[in-house]
C-alpha positions as CSV (number, residue, x, y, z in Angstrom):
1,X,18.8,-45.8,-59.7
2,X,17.8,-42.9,-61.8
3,X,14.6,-44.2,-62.4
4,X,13.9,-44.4,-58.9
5,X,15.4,-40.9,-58.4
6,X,12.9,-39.7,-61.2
7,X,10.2,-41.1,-59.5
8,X,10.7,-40.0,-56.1
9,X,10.7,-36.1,-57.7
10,X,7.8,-36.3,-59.1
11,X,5.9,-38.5,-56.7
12,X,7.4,-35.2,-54.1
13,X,5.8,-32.9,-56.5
14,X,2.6,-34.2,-56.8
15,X,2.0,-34.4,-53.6
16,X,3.9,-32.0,-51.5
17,X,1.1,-30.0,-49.7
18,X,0.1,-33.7,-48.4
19,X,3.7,-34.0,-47.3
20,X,4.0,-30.7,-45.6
21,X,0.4,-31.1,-44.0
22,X,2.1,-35.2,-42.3
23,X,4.9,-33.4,-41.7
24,X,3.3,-30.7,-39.9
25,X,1.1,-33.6,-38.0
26,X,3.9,-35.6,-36.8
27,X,5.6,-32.6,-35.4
28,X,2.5,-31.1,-33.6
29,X,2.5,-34.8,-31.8
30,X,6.2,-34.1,-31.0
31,X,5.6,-30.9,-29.8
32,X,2.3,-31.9,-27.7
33,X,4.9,-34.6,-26.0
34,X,7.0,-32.1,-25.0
35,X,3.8,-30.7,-23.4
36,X,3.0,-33.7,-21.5
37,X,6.2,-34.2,-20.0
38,X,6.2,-30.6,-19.0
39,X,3.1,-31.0,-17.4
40,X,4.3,-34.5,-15.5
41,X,7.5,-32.7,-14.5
42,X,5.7,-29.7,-13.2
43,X,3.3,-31.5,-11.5
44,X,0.2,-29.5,-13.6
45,X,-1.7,-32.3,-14.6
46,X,-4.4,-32.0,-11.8
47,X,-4.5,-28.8,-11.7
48,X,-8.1,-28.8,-14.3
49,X,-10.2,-30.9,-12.8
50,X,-13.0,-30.5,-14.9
51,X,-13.0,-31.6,-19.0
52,X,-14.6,-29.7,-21.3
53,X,-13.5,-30.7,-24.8
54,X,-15.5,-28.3,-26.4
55,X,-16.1,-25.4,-24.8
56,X,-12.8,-25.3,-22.3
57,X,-10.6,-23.3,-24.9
58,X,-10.9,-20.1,-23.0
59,X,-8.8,-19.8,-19.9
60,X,-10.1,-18.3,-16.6
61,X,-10.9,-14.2,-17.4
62,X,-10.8,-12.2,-14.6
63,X,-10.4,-12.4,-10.6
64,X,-13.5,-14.5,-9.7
65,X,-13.5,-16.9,-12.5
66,X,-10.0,-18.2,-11.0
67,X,-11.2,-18.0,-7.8
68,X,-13.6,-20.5,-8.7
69,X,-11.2,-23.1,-10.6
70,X,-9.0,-22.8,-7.3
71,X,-11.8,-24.0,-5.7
72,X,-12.3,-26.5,-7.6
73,X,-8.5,-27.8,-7.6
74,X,-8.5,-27.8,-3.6
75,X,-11.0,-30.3,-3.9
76,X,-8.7,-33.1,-5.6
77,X,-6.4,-35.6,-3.5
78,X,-3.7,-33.4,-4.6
79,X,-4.2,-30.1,-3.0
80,X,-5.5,-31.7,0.2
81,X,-2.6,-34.4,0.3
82,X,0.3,-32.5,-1.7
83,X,0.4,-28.8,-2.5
84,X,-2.0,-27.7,0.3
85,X,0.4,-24.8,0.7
86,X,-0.9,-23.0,-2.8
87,X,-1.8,-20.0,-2.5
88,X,-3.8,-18.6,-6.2
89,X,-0.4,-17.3,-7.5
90,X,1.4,-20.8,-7.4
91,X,-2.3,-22.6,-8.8
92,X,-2.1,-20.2,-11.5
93,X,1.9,-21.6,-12.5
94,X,0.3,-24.9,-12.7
95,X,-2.8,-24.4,-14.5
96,X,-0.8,-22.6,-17.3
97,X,1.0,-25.9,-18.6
98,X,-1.8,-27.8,-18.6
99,X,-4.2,-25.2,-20.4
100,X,-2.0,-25.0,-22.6
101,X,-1.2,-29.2,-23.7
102,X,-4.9,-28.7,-23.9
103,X,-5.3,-26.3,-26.2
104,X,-2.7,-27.7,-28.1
105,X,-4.6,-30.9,-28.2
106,X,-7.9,-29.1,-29.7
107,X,-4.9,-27.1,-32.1
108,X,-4.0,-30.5,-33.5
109,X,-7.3,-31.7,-33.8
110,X,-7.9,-28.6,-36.5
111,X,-4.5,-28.9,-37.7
112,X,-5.5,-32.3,-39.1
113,X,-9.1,-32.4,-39.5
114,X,-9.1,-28.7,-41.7
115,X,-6.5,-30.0,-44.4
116,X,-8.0,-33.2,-44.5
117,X,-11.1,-31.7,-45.3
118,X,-9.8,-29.8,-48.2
119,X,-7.8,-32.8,-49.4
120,X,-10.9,-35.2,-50.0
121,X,-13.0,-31.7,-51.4
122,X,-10.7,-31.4,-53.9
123,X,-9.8,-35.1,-54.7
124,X,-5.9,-35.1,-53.5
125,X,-7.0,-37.6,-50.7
126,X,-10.0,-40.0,-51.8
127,X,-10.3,-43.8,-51.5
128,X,-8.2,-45.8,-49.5
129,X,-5.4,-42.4,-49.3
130,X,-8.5,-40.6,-47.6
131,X,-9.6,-43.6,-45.0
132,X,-6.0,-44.6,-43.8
133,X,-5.6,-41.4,-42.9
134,X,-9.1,-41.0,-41.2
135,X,-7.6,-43.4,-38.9
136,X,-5.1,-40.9,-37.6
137,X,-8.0,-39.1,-36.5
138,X,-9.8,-41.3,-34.8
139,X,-6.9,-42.0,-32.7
140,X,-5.7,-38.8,-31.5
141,X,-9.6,-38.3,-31.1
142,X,-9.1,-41.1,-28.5
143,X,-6.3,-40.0,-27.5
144,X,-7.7,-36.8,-25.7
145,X,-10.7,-39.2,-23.9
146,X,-7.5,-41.4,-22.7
147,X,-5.9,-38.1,-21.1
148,X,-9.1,-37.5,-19.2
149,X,-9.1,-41.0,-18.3
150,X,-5.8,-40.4,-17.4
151,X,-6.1,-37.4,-15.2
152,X,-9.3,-39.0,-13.5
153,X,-7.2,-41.1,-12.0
154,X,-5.8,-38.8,-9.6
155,X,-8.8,-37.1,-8.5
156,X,-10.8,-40.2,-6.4
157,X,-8.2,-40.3,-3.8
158,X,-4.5,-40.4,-4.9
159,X,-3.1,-37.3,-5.3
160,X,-1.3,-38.1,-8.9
161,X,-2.4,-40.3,-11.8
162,X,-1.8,-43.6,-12.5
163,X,1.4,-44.9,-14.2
164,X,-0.6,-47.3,-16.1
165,X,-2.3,-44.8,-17.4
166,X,0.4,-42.4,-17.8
167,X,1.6,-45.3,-20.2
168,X,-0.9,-45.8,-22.0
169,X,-1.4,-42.5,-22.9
170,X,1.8,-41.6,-23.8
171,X,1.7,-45.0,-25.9
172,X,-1.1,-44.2,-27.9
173,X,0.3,-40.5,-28.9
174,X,3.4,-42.3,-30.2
175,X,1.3,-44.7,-32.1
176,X,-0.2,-42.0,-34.0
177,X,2.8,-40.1,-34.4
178,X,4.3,-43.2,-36.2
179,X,1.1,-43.8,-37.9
180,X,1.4,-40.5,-39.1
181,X,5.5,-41.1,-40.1
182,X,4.5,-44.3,-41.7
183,X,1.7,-42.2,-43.9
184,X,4.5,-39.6,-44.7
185,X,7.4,-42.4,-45.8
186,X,4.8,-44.2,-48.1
187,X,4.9,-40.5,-50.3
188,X,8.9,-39.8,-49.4
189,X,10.7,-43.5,-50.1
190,X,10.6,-44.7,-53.7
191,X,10.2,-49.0,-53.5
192,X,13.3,-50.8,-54.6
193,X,13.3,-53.7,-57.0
194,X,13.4,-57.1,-55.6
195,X,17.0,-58.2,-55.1
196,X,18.3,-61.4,-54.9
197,X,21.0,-64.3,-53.6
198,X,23.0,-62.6,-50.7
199,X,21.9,-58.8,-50.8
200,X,18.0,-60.2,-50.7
201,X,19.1,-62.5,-47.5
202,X,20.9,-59.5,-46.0
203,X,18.1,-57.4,-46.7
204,X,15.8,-59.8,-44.5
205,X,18.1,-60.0,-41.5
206,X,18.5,-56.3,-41.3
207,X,14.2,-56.1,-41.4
208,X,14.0,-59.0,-38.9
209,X,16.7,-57.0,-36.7
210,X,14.8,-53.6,-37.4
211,X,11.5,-55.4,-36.5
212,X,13.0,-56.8,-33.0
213,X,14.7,-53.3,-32.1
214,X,11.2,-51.8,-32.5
215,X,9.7,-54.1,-30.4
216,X,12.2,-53.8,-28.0
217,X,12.3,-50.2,-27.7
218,X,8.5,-49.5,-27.3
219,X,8.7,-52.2,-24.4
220,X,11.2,-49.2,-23.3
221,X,8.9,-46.2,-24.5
222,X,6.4,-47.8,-21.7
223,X,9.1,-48.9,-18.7
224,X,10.0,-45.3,-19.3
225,X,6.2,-44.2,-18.9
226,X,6.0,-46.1,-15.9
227,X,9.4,-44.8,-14.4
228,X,8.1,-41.1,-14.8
229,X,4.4,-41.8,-13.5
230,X,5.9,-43.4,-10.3
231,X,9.1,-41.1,-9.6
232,X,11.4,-43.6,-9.9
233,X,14.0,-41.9,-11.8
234,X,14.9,-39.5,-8.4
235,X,15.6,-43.3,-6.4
236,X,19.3,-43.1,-8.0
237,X,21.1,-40.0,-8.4
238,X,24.4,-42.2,-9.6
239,X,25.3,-44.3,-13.1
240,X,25.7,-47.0,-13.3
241,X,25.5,-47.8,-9.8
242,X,22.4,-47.8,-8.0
243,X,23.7,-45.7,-4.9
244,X,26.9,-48.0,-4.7
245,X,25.3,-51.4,-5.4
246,X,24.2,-53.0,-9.1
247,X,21.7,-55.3,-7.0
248,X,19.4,-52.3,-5.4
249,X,17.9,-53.1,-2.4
250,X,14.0,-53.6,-3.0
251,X,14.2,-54.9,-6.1
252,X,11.9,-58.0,-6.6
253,X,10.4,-57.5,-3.5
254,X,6.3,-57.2,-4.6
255,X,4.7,-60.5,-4.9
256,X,3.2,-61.9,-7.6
257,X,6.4,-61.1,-9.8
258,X,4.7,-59.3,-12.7
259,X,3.2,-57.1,-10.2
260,X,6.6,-56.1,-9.4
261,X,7.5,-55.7,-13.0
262,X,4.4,-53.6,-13.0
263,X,4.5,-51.4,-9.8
264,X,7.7,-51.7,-7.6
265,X,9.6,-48.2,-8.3
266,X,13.1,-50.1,-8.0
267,X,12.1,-52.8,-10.2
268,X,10.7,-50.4,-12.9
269,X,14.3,-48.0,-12.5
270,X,16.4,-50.8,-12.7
271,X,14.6,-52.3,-16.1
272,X,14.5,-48.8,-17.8
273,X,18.2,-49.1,-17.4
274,X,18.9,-52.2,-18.5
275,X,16.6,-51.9,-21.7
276,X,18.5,-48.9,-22.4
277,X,22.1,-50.2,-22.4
278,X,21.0,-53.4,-24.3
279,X,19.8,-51.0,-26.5
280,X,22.6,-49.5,-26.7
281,X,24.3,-52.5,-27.1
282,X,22.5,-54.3,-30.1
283,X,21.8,-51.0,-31.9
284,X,25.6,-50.9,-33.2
285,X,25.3,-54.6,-34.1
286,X,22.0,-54.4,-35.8
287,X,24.3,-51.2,-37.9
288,X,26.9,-53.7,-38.8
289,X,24.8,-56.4,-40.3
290,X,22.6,-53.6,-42.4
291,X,25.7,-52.9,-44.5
292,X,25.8,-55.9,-46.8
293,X,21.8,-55.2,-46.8
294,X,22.1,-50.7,-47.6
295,X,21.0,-50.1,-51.5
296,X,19.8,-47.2,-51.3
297,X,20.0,-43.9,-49.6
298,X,17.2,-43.8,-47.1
299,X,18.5,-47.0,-45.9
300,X,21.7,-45.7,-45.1
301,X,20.0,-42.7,-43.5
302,X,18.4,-45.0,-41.1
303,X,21.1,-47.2,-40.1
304,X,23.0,-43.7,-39.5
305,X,19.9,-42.1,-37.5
306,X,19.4,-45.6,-35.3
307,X,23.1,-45.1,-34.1
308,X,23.8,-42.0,-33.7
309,X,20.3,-41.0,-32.1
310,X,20.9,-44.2,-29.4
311,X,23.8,-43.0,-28.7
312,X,22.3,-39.4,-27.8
313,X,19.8,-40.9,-25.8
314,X,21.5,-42.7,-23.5
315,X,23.4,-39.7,-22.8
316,X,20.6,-38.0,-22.4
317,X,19.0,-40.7,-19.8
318,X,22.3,-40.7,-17.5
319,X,22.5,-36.8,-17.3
320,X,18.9,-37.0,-16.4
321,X,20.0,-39.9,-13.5
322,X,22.6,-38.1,-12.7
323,X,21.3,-34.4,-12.0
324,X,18.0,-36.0,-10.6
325,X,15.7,-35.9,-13.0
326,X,15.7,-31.7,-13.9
327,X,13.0,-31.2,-16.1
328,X,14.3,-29.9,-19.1
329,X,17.1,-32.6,-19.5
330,X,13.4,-35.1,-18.5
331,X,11.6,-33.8,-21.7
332,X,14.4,-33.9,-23.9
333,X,14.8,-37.6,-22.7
334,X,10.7,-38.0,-23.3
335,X,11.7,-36.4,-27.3
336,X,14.3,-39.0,-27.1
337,X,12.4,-41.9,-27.3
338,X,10.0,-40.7,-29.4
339,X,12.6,-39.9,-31.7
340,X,13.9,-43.3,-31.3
341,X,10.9,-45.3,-31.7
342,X,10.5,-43.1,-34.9
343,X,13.5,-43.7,-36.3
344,X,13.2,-47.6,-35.7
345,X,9.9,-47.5,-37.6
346,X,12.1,-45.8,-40.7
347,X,13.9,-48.3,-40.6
348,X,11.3,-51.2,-40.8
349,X,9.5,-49.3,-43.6
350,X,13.1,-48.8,-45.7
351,X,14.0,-52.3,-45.3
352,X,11.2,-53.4,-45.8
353,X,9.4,-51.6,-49.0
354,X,9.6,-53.5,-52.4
355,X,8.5,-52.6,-55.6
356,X,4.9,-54.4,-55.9
């Protein structure tokens, strides 16, 4: 153990501006999540119709030049069909959350690409080190094309963007967030020796377990997605009734079935539910097998994060139920997940890592 120790210290010291620049990464994701769901919840995501990735960092200066992006907003499906009652004032509440995820998303991009730079300049990053985390940004490079892809959606002739779409976008900035965490662990979390007999088989069940409750909970990263990019969360205002019944009416009613899964509001609130208290449910279980598997600290830490943040999760998800969806408990429930889906990946990488 003090070997290990020893090496962790000065593998941290060698390579701590590295550290603080992922660290810095992966919370600029977080903090451009919070963004999104802002902008969902406020309904601000249509409100620039036009993409400039380059040359859009400046916001509208002076009278005329927002005269002219109002103009441009009442032409999309959602002035005509939704907020047709704007007057400049309101468009200019709007505008402002979604300027701003966007310049946070150019932020980002310099907030990565800068460092990186001066990394493989100065040989801290070279090699494989420097290509795997090229990769990171080449993602959130696609990333920002998926938003406009995204937000093109609503402005043929629905008046909001498409939940699939919504999805996928959201499901690609937590893949590079965790890309990113998985980056940051490799220079955090010493490798353990191989163990063997009962510890090594205990080890393996509490990866296989860590592996499935990832699975599980991006499957409810993306119902989650869907719920918010079709409103379904505001169907059910009680827990854990659906409006007095636990069989909603309208659930399975789209035909073919996995367009249902896909597309039927009901459907999609009742499986976000569901996902979440079995969730909740194996979570705890998973916890109790990992402690015949814990030999180190970071393991510990994880099986201690995977509880405790479920737990605050699901309360999060019923207050937002309950109190119809208000959009500060709605990002925090966003963070949530994130922070759960992160915290699942820990795990994998904790149970998982072995000296070579």
């Amino acid at each position: 153990m003090r070997t290990s120790t020893c090496f962790a210290t000065l593998l941290f010291v060698d390579s701590r501006p590295i550290i603080i620049w992922l660290l810095l990464v992966y919370f600029s994701i977080a903090a451009m999540v919070a963004l999104g769901g802002t902008v969902r919840l406020t309904g601000s995501g249509l409100s620039m119709v036009d993409w400039k990735p380059l040359m859009g960092t400046l916001p509208p200066l002076g009278e005329e030049a927002w005269l002219d992006k109002f103009e441009l907003y009442k032409s999309s499906p959602q002035f005509k069909k939704v907020n047709y009652w704007m007057e400049l004032a309101d468009f200019k509440r709007i505008f402002f959350w979604e300027y701003l995820h966007r310049l946070m998303g150019r932020l980002l991009g310099l907030i990565f690409a800068l460092p990186w730079l001066w990394f493989v300049v100065t040989g801290r990053l070279r090699g494989r080190a420097a290509g795997r985390t090229a990769i990171a940004f080449v993602l959130g490079g696609l990333q920002g094309v998926l938003g406009w892809y995204m937000v093109r959606s609503g402005l043929v002739d629905r008046p909001s963007v498409s939940h699939l779409r919504l999805a996928a976008h959201l499901g690609l900035a937590l893949l590079v967030a965790n890309y990113v965490l998985w980056l940051l662990l490799e220079y955090l979390v010493p490798p353990l020796p191989s163990a063997e007999g009962a510890t090594e088989k205990a080890r393996r069940t509490a990866l296989t377990g860590a592996w499935a409750l990832l699975a599980l909970i991006s499957v409810q990263v993306i119902y989650g997605a869907f719920v918010a990019g079709t409103r379904a969360g505001h169907l059910f205002a009680t827990f854990p009734d659906f409006s007095g019944s636990y069989w909603p009416a309208g659930l399975g009613t789209i035909q073919p079935i996995w367009l249902d899964l896909r597309d039927n509001p009901v459907t999609l609130h009742f499986i976000h539910r569901f996902l979440g208290l079995l969730i909740a449910v194996l979570v705890p279980i998973w916890f109790l097998v990992t402690r015949k598997a814990v030999r180190s600290t970071p393991q510990r830490l994880a099986a201690a994060l995977m509880v405790s943040t479920v737990v605050a999760q699901v309360g999060l998800g019923v207050a937002t139920v309950l109190l119809s969806v208000p959009p500060v408990l709605g990002v925090a429930h966003q963070l949530g997940g994130m922070a759960l889906l992160s915290c699942a990946v820990f795990a994998v990488f904790v149970f998982g890592k072995r000296s070579p």
